[in-house]
C-alpha positions in Angstrom: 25.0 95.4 5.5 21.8 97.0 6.8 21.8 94.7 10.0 25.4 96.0 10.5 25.0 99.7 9.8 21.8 99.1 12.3 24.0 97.7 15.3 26.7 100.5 14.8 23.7 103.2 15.2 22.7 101.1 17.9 25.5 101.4 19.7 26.4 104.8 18.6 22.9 105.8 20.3 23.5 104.0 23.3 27.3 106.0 23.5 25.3 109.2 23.0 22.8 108.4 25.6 25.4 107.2 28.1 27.5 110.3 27.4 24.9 112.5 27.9 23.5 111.1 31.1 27.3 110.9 32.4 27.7 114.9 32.3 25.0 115.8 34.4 24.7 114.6 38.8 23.1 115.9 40.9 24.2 117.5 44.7 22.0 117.1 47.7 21.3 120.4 50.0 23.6 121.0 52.8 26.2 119.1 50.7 28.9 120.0 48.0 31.0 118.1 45.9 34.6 118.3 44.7 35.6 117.5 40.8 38.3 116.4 39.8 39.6 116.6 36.1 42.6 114.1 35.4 42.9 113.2 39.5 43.3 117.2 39.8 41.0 119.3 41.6 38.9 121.4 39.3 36.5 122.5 41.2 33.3 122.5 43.9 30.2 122.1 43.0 26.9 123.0 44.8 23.7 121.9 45.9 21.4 120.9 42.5 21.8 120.0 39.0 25.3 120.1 37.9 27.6 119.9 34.8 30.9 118.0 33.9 32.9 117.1 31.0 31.8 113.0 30.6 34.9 111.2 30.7 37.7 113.5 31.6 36.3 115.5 34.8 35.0 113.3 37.7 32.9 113.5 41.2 35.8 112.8 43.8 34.1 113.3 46.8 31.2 114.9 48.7 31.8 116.5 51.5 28.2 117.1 53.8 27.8 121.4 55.4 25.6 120.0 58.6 27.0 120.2 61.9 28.7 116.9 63.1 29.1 116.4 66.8 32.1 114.3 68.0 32.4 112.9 71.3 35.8 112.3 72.8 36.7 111.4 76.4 40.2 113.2 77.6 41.6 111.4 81.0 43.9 113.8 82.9 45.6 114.9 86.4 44.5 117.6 88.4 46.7 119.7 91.0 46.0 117.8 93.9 46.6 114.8 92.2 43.5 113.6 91.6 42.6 111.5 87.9 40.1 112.7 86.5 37.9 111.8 83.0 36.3 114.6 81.1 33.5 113.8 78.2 33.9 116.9 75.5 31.8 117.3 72.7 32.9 119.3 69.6 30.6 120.6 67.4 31.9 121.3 63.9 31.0 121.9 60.3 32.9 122.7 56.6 33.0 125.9 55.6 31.9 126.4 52.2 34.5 128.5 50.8 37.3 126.3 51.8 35.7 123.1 51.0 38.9 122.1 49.0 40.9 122.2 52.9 38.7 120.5 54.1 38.6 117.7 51.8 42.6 117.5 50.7 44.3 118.9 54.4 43.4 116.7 56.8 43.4 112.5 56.0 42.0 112.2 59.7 39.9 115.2 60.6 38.7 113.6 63.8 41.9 112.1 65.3 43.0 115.9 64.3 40.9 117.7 66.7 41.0 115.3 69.0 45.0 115.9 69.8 44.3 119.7 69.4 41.6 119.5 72.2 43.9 117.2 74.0 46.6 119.3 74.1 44.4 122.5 75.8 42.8 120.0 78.0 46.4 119.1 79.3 47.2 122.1 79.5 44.3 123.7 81.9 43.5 121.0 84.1 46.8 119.7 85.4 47.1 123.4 87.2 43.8 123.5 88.6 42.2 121.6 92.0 39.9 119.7 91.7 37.0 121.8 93.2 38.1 124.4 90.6 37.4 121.6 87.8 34.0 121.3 88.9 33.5 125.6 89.0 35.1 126.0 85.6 33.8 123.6 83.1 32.3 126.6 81.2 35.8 128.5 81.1 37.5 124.7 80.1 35.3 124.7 77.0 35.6 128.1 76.0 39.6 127.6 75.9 39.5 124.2 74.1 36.8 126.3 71.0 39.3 129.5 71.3 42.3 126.8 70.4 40.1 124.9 67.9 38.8 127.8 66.2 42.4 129.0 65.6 43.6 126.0 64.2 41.2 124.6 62.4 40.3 127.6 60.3 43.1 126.5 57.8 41.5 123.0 57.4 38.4 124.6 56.5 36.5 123.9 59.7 34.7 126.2 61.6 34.4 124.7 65.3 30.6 125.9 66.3 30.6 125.3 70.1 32.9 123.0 72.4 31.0 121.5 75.6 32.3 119.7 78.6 29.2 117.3 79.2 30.7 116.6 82.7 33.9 115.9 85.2 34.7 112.4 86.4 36.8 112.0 89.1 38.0 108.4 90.2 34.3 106.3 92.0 36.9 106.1 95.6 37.5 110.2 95.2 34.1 110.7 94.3 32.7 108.3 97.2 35.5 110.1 99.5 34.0 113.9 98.2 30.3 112.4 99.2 31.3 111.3 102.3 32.7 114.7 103.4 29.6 116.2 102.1 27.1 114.7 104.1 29.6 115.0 107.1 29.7 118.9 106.7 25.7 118.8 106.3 24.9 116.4 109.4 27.7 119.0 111.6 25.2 121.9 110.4 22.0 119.9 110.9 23.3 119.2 114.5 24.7 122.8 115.2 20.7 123.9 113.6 19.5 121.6 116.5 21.4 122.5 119.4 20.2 126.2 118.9 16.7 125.0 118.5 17.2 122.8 121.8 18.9 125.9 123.5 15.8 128.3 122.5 13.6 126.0 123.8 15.1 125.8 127.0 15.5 129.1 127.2 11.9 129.6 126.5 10.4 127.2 128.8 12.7 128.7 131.6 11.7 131.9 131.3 8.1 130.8 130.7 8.8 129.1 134.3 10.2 131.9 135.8 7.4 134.7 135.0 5.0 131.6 135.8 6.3 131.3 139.3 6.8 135.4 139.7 2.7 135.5 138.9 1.9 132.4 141.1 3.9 134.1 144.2 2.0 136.9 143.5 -1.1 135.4 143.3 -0.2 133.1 146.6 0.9 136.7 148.1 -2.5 138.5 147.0 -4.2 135.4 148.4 -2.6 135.6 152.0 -3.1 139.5 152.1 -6.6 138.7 151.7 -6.9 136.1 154.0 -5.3 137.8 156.5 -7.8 141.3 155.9 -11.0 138.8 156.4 -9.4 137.5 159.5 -8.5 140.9 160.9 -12.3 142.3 160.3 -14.0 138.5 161.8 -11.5 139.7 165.0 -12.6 143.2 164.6 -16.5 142.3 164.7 -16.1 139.9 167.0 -14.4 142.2 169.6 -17.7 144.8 169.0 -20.0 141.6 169.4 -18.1 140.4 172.4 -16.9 143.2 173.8 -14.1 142.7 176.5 -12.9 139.0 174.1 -9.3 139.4 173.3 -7.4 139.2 169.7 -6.5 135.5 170.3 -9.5 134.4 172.0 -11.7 135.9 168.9 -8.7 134.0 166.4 -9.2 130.8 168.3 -13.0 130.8 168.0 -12.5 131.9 164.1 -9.9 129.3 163.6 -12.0 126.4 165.1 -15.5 127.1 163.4 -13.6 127.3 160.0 -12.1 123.9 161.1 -15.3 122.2 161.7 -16.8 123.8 158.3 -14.1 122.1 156.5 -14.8 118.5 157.8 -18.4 119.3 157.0 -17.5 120.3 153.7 -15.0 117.3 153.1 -17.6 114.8 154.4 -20.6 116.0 152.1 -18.7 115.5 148.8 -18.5 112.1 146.9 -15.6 110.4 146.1 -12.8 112.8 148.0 -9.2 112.4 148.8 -9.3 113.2 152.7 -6.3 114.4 154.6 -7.0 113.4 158.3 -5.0 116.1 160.4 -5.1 116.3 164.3 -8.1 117.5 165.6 -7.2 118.3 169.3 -7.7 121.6 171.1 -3.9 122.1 171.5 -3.9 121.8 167.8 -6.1 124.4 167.0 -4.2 126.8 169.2 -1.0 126.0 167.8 -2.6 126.9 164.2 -4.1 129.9 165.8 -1.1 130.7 167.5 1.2 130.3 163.8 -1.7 132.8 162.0 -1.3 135.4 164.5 1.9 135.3 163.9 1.6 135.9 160.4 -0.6 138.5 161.2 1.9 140.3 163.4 4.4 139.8 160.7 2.1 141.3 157.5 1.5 144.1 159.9 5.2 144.9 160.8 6.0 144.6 156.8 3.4 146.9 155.9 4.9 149.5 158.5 
């Protein structure tokens, strides 16, 4: 009798301990709970040490408050006929107060989301070129969180941000897109060098030109003073000489400046000599050209 009345308190303490330990769980941070009493929602319960009737109410489900981030790939048309694939990524989280939509609403929250996100995706992009895909992913994701944020509010979601991560068009589009790219860039790079090629040119002409303009004045100063040296040697000559004429006194000038020059050519080393004719009747044809040179500077400066 005493071994039986000790396994019935035995067991009895054991149903106590188990009952006791069966009211109480615990919910992690960033995380609430839904109870159930009889398969009917009771209530939620929140982060901590929490309380439930052992037996008749039970911990259905947990449902976590961090930010989950789906990814989902929408494939579409775009004005100009162009496929295109667009990565979105939709940030959402449970609100608190409306945990129980959130856990009872929606059997599929996901596939949920993804048809509403769908359904703005097909209804922006099909109307826009593709260029204006490319300028307005900022404007597509704001329309596809306006739309989510709307509709999922009754679910008990609360969409925190909606990004499109990028815009796909088909690899031959996108090779095609390139291709026109770096044809519009090589028509500017050659455009940037023709104008450089045409200053240039420019340049060096008109570096030419004022280089020939001083030279001719230069070769013009050189003759003016060539020909005022030779007009005072004919001037002091005709005082030396007395009765000597202009061309005699040009002739004796012209052939003592010849034979200086082959003196001068023959003392220098290693010279390029020009051998000219060396007869009288080729001195007085040069003297015969200066003077009239001479005559000609003369009439000019009348």
């Amino acid at each position: 009798m005493d071994i039986l009345l000790s396994s019935f308190g035995g067991i009895a303490l054991l149903f106590v301990l188990a009952t006791v330990l069966g009211s109480f769980f615990t919910v992690q941070t960033a995380e609430v709970a839904v109870i159930t009493r009889f398969g009917r929602y009771l209530r939620v319960a929140q982060a901590g040490l929490n309380w439930k009737v052992p037996y008749i109410d039970k911990v259905d489900g947990r449902l976590s408050l961090r930010v989950n981030q789906m990814s989902l790939t929408m494939e579409t048309k775009t004005k100009d006929n162009v496929f295109v694939t667009i990565p979105i990524s939709v940030q959402t989280r449970v609100r608190p107060e409306k945990a129980f939509e959130a856990y009872y609403a929606l059997s599929d929250p996901e596939a949920q989301i993804k048809a509403y996100v769908e359904q703005v995706v097909l209804g922006h992009v099909p109307g826009m070129m593709l260029d204006d895909v490319f300028a307005s992913q900022s404007s597509i994701a704001a329309a596809v969180k306006h739309e989510l944020d709307v509709d999922m509010a009754a679910f008990g979601y609360e969409i925190v941000n909606v990004l499109v991560t990028d815009i796909i068009p088909d690899p031959k589009v996108k090779a095609a897109m390139n291709d026109i790219n770096a044809a519009q860039r090589s028509q500017v790079a050659a455009n940037a060098r023709g104008e450089a090629e045409k200053i240039l040119v420019v340049k060096k002409a008109e570096a030419e030109a004022e280089s020939k303009a001083l030279q001719g004045q230069g070769i013009a100063n050189q003759r003016r003073a060539i020909i005022e040296g030779l007009r005072g040697s004919i001037e002091d000559f005709q005082k030396t000489l007395g009765d000597a004429s202009a061309k005699e006194v040009m002739q004796l000038v012209l052939v003592t400046q010849y034979f200086d020059t082959l003196k001068s050519i023959g003392e220098q080393d290693k010279t390029n000599t020009l051998f000219v004719s060396h007869a009288p009747g080729s001195v007085q044809s040069f003297s015969e050209q200066i003077l009239q040179a001479i005559t000609a500077a003369k009439t000019l400066e009348k």
